[in-house]
C-alpha positions as CSV (number, residue, x, y, z in Angstrom):
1,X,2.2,-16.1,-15.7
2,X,3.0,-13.1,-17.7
3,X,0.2,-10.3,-18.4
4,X,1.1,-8.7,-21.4
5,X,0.0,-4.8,-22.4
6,X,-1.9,-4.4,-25.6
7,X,-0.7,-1.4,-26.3
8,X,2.2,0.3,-27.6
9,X,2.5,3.8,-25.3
10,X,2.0,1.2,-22.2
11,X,5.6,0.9,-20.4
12,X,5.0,-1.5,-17.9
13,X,5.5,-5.3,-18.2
14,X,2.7,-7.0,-15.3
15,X,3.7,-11.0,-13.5
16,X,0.9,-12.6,-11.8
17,X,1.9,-14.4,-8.7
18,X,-1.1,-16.8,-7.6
19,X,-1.1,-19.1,-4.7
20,X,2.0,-17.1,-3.0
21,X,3.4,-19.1,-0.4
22,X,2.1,-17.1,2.6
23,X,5.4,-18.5,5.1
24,X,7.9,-16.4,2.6
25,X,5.4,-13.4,1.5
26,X,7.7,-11.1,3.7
27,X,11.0,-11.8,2.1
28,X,8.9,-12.2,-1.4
29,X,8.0,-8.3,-1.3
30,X,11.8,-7.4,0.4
31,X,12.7,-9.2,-3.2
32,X,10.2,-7.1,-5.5
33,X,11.2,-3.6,-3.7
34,X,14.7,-4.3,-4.2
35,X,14.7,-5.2,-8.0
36,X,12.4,-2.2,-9.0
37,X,9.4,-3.6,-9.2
38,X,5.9,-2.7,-7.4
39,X,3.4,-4.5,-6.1
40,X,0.3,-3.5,-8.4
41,X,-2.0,-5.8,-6.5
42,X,-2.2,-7.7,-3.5
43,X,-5.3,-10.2,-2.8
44,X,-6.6,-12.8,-0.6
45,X,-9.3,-14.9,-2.4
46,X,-11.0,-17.9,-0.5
47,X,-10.0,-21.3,-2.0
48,X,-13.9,-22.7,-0.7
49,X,-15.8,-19.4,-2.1
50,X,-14.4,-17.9,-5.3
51,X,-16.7,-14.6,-4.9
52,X,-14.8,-13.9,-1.6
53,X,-11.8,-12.1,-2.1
54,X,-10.0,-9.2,0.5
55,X,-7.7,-6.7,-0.8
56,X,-6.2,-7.0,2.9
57,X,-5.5,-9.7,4.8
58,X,-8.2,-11.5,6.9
59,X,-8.4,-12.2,10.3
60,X,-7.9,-16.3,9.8
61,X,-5.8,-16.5,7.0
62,X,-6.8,-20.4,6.9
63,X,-8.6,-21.3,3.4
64,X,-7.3,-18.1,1.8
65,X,-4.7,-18.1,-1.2
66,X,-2.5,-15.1,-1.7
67,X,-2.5,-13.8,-5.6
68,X,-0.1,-10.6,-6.3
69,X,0.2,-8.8,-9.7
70,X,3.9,-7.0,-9.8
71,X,4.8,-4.7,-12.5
72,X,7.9,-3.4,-13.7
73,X,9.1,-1.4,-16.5
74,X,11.7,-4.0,-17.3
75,X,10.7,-7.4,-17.9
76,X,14.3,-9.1,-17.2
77,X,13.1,-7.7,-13.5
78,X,10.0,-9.6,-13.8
79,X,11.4,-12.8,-14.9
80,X,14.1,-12.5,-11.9
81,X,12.0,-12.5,-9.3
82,X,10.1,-15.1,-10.6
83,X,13.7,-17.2,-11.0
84,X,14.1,-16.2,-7.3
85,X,10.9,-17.3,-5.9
86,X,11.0,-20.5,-7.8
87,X,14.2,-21.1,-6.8
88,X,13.5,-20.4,-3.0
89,X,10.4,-22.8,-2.9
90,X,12.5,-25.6,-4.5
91,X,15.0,-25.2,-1.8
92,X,12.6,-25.1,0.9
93,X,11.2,-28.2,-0.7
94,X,14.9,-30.0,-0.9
95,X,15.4,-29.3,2.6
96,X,12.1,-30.7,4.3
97,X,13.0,-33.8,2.3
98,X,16.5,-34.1,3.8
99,X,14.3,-33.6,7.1
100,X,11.7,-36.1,6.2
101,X,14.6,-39.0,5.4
């Protein structure tokens, strides 16, 4: 989901992640280093308890959903990475269904 800027003298285009896979967070932020991008924000909020929420990561990750909020001063960059991650879950997906059969 795109975050637009209000206004005008604002260069940075924002893309918030929610739910981020926690299995390919690693290669996710590799991905938004190497296309220019920065990670604005990087949370842990409790799927049980929507007032708990860690800027770092807990001790048992277990319950938790990862949101991130990436900015860029290009939005082609933005909508890249968001290709990319899409992309990688529906390969992961493809591939434990060959498994499954």
């Amino acid at each position: 989901m795109f975050i637009g800027n209000s206004c005008n003298d604002c260069i940075y285009n924002r893309l918030e992640m929610k739910n981020v896979d926690k299995n390919i967070l690693d290669w996710f932020e590799d991905i938004i280093d190497e296309n220019k991008c920065k990670i604005e924000r990087k949370e842990w909020k409790s799927k049980y308890n929507s007032y708990v929420v860690y800027d770092y990561e807990p001790f048992c990750t277990e319950g938790f959903e990862i949101n991130l909020v990436i900015s860029s001063r290009d939005r082609s960059y933005l909508n890249f990475i968001k290709y990319l991650y899409d992309e990688k879950l529906s390969t992961i997906e493809f591939l434990n269904n060959c498994i499954s059969m």
